[in-house]
Every structure is written in C-alpha cells, then in structure tokens.
C-alpha positions as protocol buffer text, in pm:
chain_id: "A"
residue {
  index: 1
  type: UNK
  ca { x: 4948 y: 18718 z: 10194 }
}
residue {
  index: 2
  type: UNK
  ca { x: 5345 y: 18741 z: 10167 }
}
residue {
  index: 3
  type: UNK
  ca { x: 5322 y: 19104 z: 10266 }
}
residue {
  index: 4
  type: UNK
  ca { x: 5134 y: 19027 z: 10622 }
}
residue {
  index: 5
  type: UNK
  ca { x: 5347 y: 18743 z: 10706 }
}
residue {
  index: 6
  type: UNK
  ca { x: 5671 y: 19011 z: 10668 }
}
residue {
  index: 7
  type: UNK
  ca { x: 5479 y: 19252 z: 10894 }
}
residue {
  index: 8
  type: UNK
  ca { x: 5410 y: 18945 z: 11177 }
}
residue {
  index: 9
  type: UNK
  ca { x: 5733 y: 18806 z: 11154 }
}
residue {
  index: 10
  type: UNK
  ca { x: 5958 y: 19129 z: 11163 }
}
residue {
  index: 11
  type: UNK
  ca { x: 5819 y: 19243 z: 11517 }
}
residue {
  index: 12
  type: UNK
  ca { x: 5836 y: 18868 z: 11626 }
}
residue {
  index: 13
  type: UNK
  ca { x: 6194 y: 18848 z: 11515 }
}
residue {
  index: 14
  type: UNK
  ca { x: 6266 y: 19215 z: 11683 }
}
residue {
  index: 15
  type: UNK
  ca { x: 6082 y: 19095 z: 12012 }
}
residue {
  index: 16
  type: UNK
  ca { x: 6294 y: 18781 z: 12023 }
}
residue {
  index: 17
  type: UNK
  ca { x: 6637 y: 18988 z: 11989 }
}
residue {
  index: 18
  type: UNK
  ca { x: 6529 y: 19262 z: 12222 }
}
residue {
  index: 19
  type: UNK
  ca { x: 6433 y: 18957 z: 12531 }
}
residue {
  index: 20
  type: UNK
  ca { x: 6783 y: 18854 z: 12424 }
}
residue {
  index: 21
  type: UNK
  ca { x: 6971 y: 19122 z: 12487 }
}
residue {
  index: 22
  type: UNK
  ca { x: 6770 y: 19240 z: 12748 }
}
residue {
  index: 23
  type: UNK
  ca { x: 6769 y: 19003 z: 13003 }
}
residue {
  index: 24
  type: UNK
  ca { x: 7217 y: 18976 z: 12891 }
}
residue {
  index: 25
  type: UNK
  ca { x: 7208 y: 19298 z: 12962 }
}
residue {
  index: 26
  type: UNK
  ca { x: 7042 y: 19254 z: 13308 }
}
residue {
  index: 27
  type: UNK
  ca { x: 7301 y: 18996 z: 13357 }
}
residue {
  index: 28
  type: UNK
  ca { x: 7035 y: 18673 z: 13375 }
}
residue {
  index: 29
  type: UNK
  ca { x: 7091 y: 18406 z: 13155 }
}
residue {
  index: 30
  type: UNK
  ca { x: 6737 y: 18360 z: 12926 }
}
residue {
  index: 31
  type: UNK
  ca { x: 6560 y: 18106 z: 12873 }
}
residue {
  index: 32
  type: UNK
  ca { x: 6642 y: 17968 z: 12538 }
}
residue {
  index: 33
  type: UNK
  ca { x: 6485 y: 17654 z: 12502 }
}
residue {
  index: 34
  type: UNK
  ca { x: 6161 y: 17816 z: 12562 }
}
residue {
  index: 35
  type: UNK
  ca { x: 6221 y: 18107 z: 12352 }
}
residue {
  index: 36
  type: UNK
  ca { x: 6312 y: 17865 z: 12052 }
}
residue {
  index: 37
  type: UNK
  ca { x: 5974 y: 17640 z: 12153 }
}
residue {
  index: 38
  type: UNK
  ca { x: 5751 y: 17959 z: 12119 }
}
residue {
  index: 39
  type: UNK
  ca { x: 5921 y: 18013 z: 11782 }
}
residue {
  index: 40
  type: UNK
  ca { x: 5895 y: 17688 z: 11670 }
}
residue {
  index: 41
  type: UNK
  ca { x: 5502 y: 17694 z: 11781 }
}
residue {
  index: 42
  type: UNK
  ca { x: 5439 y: 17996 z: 11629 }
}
residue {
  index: 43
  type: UNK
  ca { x: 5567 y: 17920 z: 11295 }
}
residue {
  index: 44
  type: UNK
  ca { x: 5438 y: 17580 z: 11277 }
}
residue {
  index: 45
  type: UNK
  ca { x: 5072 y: 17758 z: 11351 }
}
residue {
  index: 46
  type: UNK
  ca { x: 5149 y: 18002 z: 11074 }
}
residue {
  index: 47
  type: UNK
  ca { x: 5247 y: 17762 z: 10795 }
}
residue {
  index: 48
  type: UNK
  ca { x: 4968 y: 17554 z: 10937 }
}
residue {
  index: 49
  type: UNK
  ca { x: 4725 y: 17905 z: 10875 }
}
residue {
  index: 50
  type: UNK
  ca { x: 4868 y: 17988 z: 10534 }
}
residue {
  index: 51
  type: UNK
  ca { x: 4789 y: 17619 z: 10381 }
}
residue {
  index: 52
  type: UNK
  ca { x: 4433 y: 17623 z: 10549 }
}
residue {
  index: 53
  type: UNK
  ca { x: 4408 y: 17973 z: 10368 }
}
residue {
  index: 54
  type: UNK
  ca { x: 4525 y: 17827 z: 10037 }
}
residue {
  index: 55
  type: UNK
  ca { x: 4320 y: 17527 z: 10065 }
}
residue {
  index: 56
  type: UNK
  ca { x: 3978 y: 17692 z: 10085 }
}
residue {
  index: 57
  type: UNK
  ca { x: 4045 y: 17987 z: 9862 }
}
residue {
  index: 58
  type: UNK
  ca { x: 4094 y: 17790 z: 9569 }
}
residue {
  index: 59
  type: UNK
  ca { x: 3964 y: 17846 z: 9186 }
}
residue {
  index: 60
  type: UNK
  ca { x: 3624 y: 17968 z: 9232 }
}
residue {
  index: 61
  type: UNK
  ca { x: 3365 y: 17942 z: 9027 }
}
residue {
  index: 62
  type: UNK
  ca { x: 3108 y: 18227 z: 8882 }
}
residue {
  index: 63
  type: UNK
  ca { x: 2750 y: 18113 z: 8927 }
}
residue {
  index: 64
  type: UNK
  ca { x: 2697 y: 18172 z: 8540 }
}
residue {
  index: 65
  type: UNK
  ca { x: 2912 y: 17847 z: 8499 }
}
C-alpha cells in the first residue's frame, strides 16, 4: 500500500510545482488558496481511503477455524 501512495503522490506533488511555476512564468499570479484546498482535499480523501482499507482487511480467518 506504501508503494502506491508514493506513485499518487509524486505526480500530484510534480503537478502542483509545474502549475506553480507555470502560470509565474506566464507572469499571472496562481491561485494558491485553491491549490492548497485541492491538496488538503485530496489527502484528507486518501488517509480517509487507507484507514477504510485497513479497517476491512483485517485478520482473516480460514474456514477450517
């Protein structure tokens, strides 16, 4: 589960920085506040995924027990 989280959050992170530097480079002034609300969202919804995940795939039992 670690390993897909890295390969989500890497071209998240590298989207972010590109809009960044982007739009300075176009000379317009981005729009942080929504930038940091989508980030916010979208890791809240992942940690949110990862303990749903963990919840239901608990210690399972065999049906020979």
């Amino acid at each position: 589960m670690n390993r897909a989280i890295y390969i989500i959050m890497v071209p998240v992170v590298l989207v972010a920085v590109g809009y960044i530097l982007i739009f300075r480079a176009v000379g317009l002034a981005p729009g942080y506040g929504r930038l940091l609300v989508a980030m916010a969202l979208f890791a809240g919804v992942a940690w949110w995924m990862v303990r749903k995940s963990a919840k239901t795939s608990g210690p399972q039992k065999s049906k020979n027990d």
